[in-house]
N, CA, C and O of each residue as an XYZ file, in Angstrom:
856
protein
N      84.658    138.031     98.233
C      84.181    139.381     98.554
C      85.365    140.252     98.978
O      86.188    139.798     99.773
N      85.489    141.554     98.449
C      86.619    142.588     98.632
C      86.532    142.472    100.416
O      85.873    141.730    101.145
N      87.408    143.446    100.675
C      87.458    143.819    102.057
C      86.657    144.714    102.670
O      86.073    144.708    103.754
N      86.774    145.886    101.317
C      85.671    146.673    101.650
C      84.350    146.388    101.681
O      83.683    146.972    102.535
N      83.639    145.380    100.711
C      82.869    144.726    100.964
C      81.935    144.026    102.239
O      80.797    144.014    102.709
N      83.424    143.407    102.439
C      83.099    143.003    103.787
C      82.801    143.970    105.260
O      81.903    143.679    106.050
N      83.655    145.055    105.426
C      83.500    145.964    106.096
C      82.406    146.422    106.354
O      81.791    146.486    107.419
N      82.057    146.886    104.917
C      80.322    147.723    104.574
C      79.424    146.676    105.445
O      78.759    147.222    106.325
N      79.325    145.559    105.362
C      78.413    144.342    105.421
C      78.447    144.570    107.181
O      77.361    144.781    107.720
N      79.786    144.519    108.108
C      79.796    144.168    108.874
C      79.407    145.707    109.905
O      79.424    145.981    111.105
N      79.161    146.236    108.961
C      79.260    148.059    110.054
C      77.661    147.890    109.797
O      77.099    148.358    110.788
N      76.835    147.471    108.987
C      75.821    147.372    108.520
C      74.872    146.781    109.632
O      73.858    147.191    110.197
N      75.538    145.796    109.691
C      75.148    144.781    110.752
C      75.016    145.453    112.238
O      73.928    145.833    112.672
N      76.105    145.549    112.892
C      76.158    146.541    113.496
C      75.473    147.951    113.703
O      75.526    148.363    114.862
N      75.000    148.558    113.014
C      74.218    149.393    112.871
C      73.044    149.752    113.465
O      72.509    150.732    113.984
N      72.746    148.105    113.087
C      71.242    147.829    113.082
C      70.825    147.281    114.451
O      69.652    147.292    114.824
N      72.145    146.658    115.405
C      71.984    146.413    116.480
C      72.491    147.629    117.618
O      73.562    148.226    117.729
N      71.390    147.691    118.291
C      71.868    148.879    119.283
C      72.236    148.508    120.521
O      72.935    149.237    121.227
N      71.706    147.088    120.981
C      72.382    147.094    122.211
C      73.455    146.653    121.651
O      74.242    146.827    122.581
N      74.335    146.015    120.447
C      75.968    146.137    120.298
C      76.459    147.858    120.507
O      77.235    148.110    121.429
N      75.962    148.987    119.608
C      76.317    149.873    119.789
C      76.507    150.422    121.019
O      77.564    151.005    121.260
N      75.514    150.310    121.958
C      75.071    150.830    123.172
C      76.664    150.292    123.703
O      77.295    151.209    124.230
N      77.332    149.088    123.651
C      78.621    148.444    124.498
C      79.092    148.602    123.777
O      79.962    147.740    123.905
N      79.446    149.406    122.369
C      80.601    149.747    121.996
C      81.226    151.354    122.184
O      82.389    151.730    122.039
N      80.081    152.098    122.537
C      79.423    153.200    123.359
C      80.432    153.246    124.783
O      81.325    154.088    124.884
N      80.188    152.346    125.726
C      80.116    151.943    126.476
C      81.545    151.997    127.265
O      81.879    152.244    128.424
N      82.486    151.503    125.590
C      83.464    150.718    125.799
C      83.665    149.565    126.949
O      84.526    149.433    127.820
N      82.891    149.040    126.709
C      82.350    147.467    127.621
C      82.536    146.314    126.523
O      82.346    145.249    127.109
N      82.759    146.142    125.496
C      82.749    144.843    124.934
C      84.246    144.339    124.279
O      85.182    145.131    124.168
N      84.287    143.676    124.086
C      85.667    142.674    123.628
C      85.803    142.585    122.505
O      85.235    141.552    122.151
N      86.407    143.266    121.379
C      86.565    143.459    119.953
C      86.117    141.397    118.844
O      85.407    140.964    117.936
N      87.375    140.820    120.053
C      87.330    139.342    119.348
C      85.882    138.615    119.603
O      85.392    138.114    118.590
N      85.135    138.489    120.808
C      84.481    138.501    121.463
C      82.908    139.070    120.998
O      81.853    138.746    121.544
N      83.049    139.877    119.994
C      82.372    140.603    119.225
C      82.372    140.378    117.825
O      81.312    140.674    117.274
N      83.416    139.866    116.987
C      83.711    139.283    115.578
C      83.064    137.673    116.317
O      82.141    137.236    115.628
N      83.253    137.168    117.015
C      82.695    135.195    117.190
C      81.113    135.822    116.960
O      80.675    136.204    115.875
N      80.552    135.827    117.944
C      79.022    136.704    118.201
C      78.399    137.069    116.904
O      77.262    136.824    116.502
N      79.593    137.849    116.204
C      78.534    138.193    114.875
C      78.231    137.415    113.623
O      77.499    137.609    112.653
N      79.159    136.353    114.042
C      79.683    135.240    112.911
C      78.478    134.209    113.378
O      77.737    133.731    112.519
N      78.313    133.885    114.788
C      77.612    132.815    115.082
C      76.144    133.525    114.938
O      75.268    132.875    114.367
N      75.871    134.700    115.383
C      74.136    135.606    115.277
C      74.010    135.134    114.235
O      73.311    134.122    114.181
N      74.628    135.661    112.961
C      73.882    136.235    111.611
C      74.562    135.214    110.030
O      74.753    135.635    108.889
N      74.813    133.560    110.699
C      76.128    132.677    110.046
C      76.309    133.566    109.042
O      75.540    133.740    108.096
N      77.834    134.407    109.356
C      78.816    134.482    108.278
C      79.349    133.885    107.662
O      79.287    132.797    108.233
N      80.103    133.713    106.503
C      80.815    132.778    105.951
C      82.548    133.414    106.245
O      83.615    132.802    106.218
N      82.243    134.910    106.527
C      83.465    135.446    106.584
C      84.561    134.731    107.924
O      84.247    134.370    109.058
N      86.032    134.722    107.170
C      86.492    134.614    108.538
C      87.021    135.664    109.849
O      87.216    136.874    109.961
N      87.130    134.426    110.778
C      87.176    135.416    112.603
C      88.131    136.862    112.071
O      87.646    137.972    112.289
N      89.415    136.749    111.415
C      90.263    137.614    111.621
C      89.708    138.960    110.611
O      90.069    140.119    110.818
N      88.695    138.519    109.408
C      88.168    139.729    108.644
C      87.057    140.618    109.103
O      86.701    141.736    108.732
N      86.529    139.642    110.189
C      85.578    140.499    110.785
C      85.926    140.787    111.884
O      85.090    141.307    112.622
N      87.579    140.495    112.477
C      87.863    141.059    113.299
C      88.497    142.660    113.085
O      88.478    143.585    113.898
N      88.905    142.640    112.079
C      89.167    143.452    111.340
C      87.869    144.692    110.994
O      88.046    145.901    111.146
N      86.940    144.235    110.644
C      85.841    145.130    110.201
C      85.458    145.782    111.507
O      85.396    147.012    111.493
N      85.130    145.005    112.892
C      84.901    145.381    114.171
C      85.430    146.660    114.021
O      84.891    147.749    113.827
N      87.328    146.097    114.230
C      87.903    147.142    114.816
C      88.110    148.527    114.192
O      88.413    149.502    114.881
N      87.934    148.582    112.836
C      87.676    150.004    111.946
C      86.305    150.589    112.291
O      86.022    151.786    112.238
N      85.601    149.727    112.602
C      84.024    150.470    112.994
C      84.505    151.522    113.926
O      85.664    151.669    114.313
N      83.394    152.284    114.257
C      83.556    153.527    115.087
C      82.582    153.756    114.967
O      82.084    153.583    113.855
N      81.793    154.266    116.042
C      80.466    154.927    116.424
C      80.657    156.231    115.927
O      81.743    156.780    116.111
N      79.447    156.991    115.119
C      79.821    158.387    114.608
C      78.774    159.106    116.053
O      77.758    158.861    116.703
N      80.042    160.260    115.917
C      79.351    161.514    116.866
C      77.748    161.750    116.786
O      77.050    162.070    117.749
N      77.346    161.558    115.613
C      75.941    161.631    115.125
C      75.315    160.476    115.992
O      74.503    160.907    116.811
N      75.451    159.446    116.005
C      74.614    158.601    116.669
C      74.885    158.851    118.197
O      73.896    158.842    118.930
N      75.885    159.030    118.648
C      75.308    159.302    120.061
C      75.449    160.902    120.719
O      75.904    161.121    121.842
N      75.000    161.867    119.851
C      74.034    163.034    119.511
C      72.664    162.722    119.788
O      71.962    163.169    120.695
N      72.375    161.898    118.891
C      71.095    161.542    118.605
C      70.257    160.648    119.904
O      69.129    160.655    120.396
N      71.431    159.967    120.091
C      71.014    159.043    121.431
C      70.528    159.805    122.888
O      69.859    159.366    123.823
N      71.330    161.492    122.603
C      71.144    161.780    123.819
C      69.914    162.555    123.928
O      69.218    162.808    124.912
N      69.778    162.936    122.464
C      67.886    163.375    122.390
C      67.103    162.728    122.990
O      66.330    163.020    123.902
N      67.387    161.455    122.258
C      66.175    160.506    122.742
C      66.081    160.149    124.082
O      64.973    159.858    124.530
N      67.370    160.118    125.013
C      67.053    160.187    126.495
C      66.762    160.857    127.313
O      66.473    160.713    128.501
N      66.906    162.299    126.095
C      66.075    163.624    127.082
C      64.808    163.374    126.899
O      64.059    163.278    127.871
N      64.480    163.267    125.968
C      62.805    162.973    125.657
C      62.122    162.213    126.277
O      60.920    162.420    126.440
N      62.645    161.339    126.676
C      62.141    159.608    127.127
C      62.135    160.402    128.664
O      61.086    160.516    129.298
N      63.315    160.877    129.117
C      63.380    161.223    130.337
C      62.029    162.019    130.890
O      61.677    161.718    132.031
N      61.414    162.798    130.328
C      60.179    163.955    130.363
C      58.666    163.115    130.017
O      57.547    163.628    130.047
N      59.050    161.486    129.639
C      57.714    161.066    129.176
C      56.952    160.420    130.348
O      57.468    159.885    131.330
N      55.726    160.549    130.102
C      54.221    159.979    131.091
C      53.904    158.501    130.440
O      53.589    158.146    129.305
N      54.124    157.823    131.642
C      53.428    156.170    131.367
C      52.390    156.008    132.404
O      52.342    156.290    133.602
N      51.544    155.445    131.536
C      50.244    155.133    132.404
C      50.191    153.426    131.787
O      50.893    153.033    130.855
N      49.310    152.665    132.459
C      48.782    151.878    132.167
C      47.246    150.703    132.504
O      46.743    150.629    133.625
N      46.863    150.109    131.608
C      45.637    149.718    132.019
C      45.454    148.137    131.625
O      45.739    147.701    130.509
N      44.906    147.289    132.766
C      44.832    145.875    132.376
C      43.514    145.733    131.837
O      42.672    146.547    131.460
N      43.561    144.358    131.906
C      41.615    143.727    131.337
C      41.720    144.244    129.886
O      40.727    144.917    129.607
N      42.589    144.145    128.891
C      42.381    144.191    127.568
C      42.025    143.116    126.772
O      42.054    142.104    127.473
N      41.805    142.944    125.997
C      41.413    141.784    124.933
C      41.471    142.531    123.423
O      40.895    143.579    123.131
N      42.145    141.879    122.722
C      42.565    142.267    121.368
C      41.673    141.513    120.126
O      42.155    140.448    119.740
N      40.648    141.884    119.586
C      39.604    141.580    118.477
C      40.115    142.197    117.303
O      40.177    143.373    116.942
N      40.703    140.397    116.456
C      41.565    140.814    114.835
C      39.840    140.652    114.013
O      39.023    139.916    114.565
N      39.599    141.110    113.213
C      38.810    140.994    112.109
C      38.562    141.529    110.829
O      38.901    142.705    110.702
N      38.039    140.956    109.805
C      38.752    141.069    108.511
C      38.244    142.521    107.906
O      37.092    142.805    108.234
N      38.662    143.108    107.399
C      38.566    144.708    106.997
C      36.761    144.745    106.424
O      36.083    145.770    106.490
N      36.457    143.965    106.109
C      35.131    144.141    105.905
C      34.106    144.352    107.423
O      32.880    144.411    107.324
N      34.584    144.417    108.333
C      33.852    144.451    109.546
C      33.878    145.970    110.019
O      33.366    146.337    111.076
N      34.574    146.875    109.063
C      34.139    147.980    109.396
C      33.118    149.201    109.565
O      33.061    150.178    110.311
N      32.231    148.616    108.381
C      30.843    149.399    108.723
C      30.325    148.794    109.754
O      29.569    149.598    110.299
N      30.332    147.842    110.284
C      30.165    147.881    111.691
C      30.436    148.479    112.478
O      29.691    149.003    113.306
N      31.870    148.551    112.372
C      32.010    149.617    113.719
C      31.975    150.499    113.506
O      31.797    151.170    114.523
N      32.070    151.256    112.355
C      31.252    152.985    111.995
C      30.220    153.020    112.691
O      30.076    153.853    113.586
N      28.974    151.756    112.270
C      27.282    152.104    112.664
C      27.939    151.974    114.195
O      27.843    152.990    114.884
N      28.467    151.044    114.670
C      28.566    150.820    116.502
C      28.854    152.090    116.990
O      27.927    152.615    117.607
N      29.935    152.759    116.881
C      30.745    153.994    116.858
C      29.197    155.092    117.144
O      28.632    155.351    118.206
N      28.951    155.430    116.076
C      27.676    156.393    115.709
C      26.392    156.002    116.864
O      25.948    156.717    117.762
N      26.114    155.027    116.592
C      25.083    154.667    118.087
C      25.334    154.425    119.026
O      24.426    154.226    119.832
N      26.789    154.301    119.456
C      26.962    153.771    120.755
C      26.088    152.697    121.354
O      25.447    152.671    122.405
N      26.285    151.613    120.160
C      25.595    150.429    120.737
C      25.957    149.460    121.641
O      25.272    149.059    122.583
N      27.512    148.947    121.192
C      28.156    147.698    122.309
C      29.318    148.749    122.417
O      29.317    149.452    123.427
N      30.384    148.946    121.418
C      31.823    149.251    121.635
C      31.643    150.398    122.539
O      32.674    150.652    123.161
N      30.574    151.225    122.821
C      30.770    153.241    122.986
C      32.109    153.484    122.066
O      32.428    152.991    120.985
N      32.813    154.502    122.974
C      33.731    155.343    122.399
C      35.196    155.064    122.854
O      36.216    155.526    122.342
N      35.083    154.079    124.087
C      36.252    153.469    124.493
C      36.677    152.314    124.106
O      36.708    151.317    124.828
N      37.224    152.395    122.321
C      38.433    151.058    122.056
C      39.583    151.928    121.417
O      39.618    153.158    121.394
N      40.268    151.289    121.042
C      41.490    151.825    120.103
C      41.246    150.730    118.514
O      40.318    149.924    118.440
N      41.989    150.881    117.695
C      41.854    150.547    116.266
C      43.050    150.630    115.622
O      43.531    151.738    115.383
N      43.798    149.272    115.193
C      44.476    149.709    114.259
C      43.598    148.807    112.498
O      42.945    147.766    112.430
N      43.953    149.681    111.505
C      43.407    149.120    110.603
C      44.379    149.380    109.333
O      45.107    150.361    109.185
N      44.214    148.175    108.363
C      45.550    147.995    107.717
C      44.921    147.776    106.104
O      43.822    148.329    106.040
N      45.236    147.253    105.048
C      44.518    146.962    104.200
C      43.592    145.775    104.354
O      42.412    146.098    104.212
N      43.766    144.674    104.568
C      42.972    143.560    104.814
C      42.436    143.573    106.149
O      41.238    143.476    106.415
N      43.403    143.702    107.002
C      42.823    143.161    108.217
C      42.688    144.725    109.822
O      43.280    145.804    109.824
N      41.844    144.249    110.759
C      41.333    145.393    111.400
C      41.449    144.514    112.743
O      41.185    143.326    112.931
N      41.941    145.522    113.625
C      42.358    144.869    115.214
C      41.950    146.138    116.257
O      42.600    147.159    116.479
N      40.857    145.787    116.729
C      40.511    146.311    118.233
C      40.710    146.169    119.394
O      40.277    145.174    119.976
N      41.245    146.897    119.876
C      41.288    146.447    121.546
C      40.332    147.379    121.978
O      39.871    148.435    121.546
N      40.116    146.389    123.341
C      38.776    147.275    124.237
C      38.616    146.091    125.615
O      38.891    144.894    125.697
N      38.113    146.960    126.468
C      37.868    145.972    127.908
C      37.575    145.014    127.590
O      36.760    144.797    126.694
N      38.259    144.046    128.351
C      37.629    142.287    128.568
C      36.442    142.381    128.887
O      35.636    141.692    128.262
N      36.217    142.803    129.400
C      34.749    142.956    130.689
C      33.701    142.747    129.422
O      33.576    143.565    128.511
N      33.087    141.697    129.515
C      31.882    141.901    128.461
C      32.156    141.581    126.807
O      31.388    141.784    125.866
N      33.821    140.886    126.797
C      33.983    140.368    125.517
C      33.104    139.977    124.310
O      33.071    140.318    123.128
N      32.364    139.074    125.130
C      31.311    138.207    124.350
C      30.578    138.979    123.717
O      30.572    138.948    122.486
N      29.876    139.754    124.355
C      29.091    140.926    124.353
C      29.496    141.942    123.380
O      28.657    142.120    122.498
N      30.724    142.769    123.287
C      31.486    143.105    122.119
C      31.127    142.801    120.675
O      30.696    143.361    119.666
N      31.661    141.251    121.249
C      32.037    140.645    119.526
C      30.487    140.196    119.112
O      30.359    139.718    117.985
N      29.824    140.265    119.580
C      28.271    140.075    119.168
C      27.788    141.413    118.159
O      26.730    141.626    117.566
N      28.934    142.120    118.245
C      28.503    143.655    117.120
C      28.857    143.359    115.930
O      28.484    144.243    115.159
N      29.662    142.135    115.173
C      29.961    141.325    113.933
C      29.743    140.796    113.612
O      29.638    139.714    114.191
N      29.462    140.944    112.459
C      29.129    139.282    111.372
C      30.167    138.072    112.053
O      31.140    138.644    112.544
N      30.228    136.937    112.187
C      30.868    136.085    112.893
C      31.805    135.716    111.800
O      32.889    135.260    112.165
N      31.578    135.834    110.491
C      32.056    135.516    109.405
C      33.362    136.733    109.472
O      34.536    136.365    109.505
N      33.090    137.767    109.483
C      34.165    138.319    110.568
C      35.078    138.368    111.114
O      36.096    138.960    110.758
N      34.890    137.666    112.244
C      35.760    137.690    112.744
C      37.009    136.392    112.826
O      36.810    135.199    112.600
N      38.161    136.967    113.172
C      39.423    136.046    112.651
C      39.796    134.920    113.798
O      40.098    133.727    113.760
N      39.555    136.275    115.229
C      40.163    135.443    116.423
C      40.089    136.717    117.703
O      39.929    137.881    117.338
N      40.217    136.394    119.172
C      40.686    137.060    120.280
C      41.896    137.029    121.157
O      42.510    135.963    121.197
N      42.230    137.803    121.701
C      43.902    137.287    122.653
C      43.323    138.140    123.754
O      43.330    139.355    123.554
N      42.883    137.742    124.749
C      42.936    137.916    126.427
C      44.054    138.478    126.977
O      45.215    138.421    126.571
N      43.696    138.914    127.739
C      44.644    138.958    128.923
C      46.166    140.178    128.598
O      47.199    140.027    129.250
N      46.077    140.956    127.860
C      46.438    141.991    127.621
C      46.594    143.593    128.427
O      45.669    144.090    129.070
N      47.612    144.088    128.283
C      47.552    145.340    128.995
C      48.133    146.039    128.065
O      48.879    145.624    127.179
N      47.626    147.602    128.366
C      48.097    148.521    127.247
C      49.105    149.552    128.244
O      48.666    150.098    129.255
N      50.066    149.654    127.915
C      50.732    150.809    127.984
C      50.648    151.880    127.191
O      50.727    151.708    125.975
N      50.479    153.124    127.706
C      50.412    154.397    127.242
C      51.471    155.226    127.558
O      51.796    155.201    128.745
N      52.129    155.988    126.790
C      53.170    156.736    126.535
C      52.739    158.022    125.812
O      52.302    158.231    124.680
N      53.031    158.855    126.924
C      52.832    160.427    126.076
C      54.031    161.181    126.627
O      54.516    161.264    127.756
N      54.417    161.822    125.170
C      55.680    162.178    125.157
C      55.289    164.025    125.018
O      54.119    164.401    125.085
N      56.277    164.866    124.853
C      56.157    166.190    124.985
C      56.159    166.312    123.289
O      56.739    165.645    122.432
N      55.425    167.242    123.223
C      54.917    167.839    121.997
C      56.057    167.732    120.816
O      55.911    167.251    119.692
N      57.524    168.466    121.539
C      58.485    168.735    120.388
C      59.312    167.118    119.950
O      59.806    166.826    118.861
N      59.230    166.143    121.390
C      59.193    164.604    121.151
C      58.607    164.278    119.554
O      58.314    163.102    119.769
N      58.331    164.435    118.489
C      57.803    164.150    117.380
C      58.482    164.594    116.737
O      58.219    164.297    115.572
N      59.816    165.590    116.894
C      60.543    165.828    116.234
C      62.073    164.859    116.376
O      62.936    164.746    115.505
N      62.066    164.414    117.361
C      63.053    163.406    117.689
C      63.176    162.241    117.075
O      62.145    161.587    116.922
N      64.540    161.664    116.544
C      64.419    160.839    115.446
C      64.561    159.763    116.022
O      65.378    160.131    116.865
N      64.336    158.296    116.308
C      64.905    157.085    117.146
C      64.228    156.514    118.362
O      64.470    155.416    118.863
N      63.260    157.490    118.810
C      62.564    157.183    119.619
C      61.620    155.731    120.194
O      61.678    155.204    121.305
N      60.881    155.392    119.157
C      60.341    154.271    118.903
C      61.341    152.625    118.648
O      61.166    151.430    118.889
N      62.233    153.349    118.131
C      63.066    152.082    117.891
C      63.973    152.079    119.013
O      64.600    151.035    119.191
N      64.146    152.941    119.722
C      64.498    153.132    121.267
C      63.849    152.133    122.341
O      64.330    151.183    122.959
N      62.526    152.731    122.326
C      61.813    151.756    122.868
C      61.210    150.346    123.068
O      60.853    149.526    123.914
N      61.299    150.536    122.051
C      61.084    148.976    121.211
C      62.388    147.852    121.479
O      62.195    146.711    121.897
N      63.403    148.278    121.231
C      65.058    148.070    121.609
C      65.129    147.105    123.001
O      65.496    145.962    123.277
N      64.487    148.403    123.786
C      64.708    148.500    125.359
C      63.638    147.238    126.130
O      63.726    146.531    127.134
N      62.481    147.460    124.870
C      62.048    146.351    125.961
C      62.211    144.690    125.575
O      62.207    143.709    126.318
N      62.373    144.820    123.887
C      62.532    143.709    123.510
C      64.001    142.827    124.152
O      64.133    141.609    124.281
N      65.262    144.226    124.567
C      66.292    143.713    125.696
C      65.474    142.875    126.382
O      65.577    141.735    125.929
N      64.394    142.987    127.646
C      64.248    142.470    128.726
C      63.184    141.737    128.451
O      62.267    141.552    129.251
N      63.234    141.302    127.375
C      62.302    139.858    126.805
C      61.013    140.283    127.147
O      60.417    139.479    127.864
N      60.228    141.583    126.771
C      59.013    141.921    126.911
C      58.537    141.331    125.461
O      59.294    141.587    124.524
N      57.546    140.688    125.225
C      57.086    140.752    123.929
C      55.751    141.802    123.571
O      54.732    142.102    124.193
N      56.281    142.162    122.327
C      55.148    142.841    122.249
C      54.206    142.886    121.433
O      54.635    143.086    120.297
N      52.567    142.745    121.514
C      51.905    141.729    120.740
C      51.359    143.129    119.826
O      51.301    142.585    118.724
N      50.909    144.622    119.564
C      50.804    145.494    118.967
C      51.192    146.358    119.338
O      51.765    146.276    120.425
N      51.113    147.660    118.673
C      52.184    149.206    118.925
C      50.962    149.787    118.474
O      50.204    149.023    117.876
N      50.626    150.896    118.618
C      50.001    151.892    118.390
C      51.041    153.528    118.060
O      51.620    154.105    118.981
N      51.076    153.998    116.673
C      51.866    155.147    117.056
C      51.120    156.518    116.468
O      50.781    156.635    115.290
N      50.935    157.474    117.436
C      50.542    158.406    117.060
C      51.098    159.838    118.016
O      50.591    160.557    118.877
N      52.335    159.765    117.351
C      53.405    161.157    118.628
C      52.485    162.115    118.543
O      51.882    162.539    117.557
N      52.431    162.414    119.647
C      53.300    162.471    120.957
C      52.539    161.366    121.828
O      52.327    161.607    123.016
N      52.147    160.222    121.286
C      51.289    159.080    122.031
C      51.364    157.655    121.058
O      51.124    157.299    119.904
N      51.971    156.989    122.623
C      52.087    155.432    121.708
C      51.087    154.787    122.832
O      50.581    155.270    123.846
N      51.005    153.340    122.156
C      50.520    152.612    122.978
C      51.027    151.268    122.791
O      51.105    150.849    121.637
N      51.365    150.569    123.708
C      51.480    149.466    123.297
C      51.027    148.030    124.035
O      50.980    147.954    125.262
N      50.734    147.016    123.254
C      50.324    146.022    124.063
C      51.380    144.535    124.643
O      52.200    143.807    124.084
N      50.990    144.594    125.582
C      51.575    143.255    126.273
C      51.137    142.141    126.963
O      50.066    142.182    127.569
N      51.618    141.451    126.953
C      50.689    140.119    128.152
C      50.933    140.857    129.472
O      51.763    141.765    129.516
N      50.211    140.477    130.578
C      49.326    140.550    131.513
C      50.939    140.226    132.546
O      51.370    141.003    133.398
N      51.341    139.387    132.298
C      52.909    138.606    132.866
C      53.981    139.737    132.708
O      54.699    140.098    133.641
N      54.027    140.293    131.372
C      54.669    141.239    130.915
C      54.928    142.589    131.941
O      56.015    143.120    132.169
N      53.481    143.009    132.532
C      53.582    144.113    132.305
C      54.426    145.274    133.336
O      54.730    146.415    132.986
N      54.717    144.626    134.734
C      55.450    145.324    135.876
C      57.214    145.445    135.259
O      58.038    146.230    135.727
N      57.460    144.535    134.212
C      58.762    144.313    133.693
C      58.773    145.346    132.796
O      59.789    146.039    132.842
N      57.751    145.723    131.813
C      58.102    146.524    130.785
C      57.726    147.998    131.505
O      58.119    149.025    130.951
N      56.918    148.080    132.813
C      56.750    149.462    133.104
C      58.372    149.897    133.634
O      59.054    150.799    133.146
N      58.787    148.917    134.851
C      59.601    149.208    135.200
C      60.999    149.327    134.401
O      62.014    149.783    134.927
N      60.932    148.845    133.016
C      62.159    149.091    131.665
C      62.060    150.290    131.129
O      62.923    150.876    130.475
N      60.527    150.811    131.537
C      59.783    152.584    130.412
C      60.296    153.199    131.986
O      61.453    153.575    131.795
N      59.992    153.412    133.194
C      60.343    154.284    134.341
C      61.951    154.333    134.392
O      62.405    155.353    134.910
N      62.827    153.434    133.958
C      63.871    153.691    133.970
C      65.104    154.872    133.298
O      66.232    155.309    133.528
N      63.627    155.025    132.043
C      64.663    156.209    130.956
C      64.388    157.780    132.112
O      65.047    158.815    132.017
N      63.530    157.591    132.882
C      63.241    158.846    134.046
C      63.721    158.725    134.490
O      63.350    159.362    135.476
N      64.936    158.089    134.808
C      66.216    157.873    135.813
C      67.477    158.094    135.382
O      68.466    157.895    136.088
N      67.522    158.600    133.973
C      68.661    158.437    133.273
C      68.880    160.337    133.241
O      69.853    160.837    132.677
């Protein structure tokens, strides 16, 4: 592989990782220190001194941390709320005239779940409280499975926030840093939502209250 080749490959890489950028940003990280790391992350075949090489031609463009500082104004101005006792109901896309008719009569669900729905498959969240009770609004044939013990974070951002590019992958970034996992996303700017375990959730509020500090 050319050099340039290699370069392209390794700025690429880089790119795509932001907490590398964030410490090259930073000027906090160790050029050599940074060629081992990327060799052992992503097995290169390249050697230490070509990707030490590619490192050190990299350069963060003005554009990306432009962009970075949008997104911390934005983040800075955003509202987190959150709510426990969730339970997450996957079921197969045919279970939706159900919840149309449920929806319309306000029979089990009312008007308080969320929905994401995809081609095959359809995922509700809605209070634990009365699970059983819930899933009694489906054909059983239906349904796929449940996950307990869930909390949703809510994120509402300011109106012109939807024009900001990076945001989400910002966030997402930030919490997947502090080993939050996250079991669905909801996106609809100027409002996300997202879900987490129950264990999760004082860690990922206190990772979202932090961009209000910045």
């Amino acid at each position: 592989m050319t050099k340039t080749n290699i370069n392209r490959q390794i700025w690429n890489i880089i790119s795509r990782d932001i907490a590398v950028q964030k410490c090259i940003v930073a000027g906090i990280v160790n050029n050599r220190a940074l060629a081992k790391y990327l060799i052992k992350e992503y097995n290169l075949s390249f050697s230490l001194d070509a990707v030490l090489s590619a490192v050190r031609r990299y350069s963060v463009e003005e554009e990306f941390e432009e962009y970075a500082k949008e997104v911390d104004e934005a983040l800075s101005k955003m509202m987190v709320m959150t709510k426990n006792n969730i339970a997450s109901i996957k079921l197969k896309v045919e279970a939706f005239t159900n919840i149309a008719n449920d929806y319309l009569t306000k029979l089990i669900l009312k008007h308080n779940f969320r929905m994401i729905k995809s081609k095959e498959v359809i995922k509700l969240f809605v209070n634990q409280k009365d699970l059983d009770k819930k899933l009694k609004a489906f054909d059983p044939n239906y349904i796929i499975g449940d996950i307990h013990n869930l909390c949703e974070v809510r994120i509402i951002l300011e109106e012109e926030a939807t024009y900001v590019r990076g945001i989400l992958s910002r966030i997402t970034s930030e919490l997947t840093l502090h080993n939050v996992n996250i079991h669905d996303i909801i996106v609809g700017i100027p409002e996300i939502l997202i879900y987490v375990e129950e264990k999760d959730l004082v860690l990922a509020q206190k990772c979202l209250m932090d961009f209000r500090k910045k």
